[in-house]
KOLPAVO-230629 format. One record per residue (C-alpha): residue in three letters; x, y, z. Coordinates in steps of 0.25 Angstrom, whole numbers, padded with zeros to 4 digits, always signed. Last residue first. Example, Ala and Ser with C-alpha at 12.3 -4.5 7.8 and 13.67 -1.06 7.14 Angstrom:
2
SER+0055-0004+0029;ALA+0049-0018+0031;
This chain:
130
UNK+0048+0054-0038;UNK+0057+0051-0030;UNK+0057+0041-0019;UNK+0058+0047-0003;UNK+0058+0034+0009;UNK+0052+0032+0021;UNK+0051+0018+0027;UNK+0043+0017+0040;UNK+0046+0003+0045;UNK+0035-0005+0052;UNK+0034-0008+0066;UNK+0025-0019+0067;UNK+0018-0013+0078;UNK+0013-0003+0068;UNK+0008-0012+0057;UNK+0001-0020+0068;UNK-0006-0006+0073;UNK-0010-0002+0059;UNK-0015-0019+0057;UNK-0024-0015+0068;UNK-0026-0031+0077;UNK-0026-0024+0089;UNK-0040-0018+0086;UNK-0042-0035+0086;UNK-0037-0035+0101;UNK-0042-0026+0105;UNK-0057-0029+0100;UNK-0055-0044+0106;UNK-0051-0038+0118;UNK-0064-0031+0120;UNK-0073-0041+0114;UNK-0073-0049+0129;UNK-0078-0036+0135;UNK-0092-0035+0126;UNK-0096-0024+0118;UNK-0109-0018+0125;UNK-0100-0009+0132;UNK-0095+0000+0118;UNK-0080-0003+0115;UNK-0070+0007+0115;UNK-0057+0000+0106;UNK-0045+0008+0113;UNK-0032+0009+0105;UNK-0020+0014+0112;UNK-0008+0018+0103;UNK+0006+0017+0108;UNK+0018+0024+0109;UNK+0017+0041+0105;UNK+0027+0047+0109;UNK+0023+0058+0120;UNK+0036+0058+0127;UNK+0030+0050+0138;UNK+0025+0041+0129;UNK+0013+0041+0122;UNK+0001+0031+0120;UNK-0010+0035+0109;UNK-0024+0034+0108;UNK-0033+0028+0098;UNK-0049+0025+0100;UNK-0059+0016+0094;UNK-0072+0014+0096;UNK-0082+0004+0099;UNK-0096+0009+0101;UNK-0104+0002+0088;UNK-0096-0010+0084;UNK-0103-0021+0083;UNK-0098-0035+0083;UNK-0101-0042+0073;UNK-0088-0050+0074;UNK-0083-0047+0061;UNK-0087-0032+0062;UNK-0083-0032+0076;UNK-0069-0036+0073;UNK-0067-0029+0059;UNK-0071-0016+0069;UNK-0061-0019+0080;UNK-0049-0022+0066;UNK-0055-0007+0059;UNK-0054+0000+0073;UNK-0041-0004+0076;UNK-0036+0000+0062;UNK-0044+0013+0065;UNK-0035+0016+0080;UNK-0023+0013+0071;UNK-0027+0019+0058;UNK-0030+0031+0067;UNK-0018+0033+0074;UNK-0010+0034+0060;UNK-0021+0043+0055;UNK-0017+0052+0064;UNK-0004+0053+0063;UNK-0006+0057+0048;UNK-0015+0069+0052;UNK-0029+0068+0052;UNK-0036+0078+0041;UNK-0039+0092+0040;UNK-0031+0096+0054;UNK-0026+0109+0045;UNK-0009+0105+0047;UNK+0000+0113+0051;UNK+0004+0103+0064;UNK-0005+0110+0074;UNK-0015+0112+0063;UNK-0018+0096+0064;UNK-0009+0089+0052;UNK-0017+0083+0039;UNK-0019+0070+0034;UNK-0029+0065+0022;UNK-0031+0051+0018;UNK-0035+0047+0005;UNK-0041+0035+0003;UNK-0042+0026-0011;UNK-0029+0018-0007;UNK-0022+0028+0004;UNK-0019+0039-0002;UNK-0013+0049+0009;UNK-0014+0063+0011;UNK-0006+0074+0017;UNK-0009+0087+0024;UNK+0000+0096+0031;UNK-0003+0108+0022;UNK-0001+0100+0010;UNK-0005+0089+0002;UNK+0007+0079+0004;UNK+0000+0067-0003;UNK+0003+0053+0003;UNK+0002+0038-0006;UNK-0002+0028+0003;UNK+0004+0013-0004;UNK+0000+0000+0000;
């Protein structure tokens, strides 16, 4: 798979992704208008919705339903304020019963996002011309 990324200006870039195009932007903190989610962003939310897509797969195979169960992302920090973990917490609604809860744990632990990162790929960064 390939992502082709367009530089478009004024902090904000776009990225092909198949027949998607997904915007970025930076907050106006950083120079940016705040039109958009910005990059690091959309990193924590393709691990909070791979999560969500594996729990939903779950239910949806097991016909269970999923009105009231959320999802959230949080991050852990260090006392230097590094970012070193992530926190996912599936809120479920009362009426779903105790013993599902380790099940839905443990299938959001399944988020091929979060295997990718644990697998601790190599970031290769090279310049071609044109």
């Amino acid at each position: 798979m390939e992502l082709k990324v367009t530089l478009e200006g004024n902090k904000k870039v776009s990225t092909q992704v198949g027949d998607h195009l997904i915007m970025t932007d930076q907050p106006e903190k950083l120079g940016g208008t705040g039109t958009a989610p910005a990059p690091y962003d959309l990193f924590l939310a393709s691990i909070a919705t791979c999560a969500g897509f594996y729990v939903q797969s779950y239910c949806d195979n097991k016909n269970i339903d999923t009105s009231g169960i959320e999802i959230t992302l949080s991050v852990k920090r260090d006392e230097k304020k590094a970012i070193n973990g992530f926190i996912t917490t599936i809120h479920v609604p009362d009426t779903l019963p105790e013993k599902l809860h380790g099940v839905l744990r443990k299938v959001a632990a399944q988020c091929a996002v979060k295997k990718t990162i644990m697998n601790n790929p190599e970031f290769i960064v090279e310049t071609v011309k044109r």
